[in-house]
Residue frames as qw, qx, qy, qz and C-alpha x, y, z in Angstrom:
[[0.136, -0.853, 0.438, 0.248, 45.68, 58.67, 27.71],
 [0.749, 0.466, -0.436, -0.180, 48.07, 57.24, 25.46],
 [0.967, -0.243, 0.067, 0.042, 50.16, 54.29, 26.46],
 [0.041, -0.925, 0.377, 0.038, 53.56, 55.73, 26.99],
 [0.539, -0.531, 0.653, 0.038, 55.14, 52.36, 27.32],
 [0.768, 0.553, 0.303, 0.111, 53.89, 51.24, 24.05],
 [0.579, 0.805, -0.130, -0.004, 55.61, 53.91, 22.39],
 [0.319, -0.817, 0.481, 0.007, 58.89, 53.83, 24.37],
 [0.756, -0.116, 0.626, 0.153, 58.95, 49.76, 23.84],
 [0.695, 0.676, 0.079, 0.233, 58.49, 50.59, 19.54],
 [0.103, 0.906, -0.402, 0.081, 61.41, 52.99, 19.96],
 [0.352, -0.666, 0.644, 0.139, 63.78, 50.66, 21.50],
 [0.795, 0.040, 0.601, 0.064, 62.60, 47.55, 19.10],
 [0.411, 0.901, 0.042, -0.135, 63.10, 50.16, 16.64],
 [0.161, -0.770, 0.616, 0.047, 66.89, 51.47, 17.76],
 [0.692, -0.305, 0.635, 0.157, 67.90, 47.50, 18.21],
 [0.764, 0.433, 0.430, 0.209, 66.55, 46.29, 14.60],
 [0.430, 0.898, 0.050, 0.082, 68.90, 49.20, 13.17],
 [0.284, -0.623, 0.728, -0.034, 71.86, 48.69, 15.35],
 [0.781, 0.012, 0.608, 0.139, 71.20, 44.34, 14.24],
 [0.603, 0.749, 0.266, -0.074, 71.01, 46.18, 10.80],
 [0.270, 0.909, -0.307, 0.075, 74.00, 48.18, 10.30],
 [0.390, -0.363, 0.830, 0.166, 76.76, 45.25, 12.35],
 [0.770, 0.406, 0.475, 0.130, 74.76, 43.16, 9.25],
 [0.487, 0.874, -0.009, 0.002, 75.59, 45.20, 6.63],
 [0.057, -0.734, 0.677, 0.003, 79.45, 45.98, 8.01],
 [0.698, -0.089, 0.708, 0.060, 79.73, 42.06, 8.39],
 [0.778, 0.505, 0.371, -0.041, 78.54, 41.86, 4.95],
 [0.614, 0.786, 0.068, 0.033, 80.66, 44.34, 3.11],
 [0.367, -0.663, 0.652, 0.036, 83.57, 43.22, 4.63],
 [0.697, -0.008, 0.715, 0.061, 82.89, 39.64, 3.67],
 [0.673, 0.592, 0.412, 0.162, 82.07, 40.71, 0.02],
 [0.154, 0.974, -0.149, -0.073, 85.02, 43.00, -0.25],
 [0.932, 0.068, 0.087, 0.345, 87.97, 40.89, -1.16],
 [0.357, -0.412, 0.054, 0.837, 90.24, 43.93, -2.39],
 [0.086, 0.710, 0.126, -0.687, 89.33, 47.49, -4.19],
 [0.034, -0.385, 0.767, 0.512, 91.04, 46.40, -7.54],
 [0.085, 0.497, 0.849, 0.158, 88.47, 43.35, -8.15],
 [0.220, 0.625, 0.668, -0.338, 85.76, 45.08, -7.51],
 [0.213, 0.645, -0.113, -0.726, 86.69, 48.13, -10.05],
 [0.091, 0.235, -0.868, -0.429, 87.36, 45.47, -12.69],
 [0.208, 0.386, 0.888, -0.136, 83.96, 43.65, -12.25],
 [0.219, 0.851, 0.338, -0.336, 81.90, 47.23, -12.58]]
């Protein structure tokens, strides 16, 4: 039989690294978002 607790443990190391993923990202594009104005003027 398969090893149910394998799969259960990938799922949650799964869930976490995407929850550690997305508070990265928000952290980030907060921190690299000074104000709406710069950034249209850069691109």
């Amino acid at each position: 039989m398969a090893p149910v607790n394998f799969f259960v443990g990938a799922a949650l190391v799964a869930l976490l690294a995407l929850a550690i993923a997305t508070v990265a990202l928000g952290v980030l594009a907060t921190l690299r978002m000074p104000r709406p104005e710069d950034r249209d003027e850069q691109h």
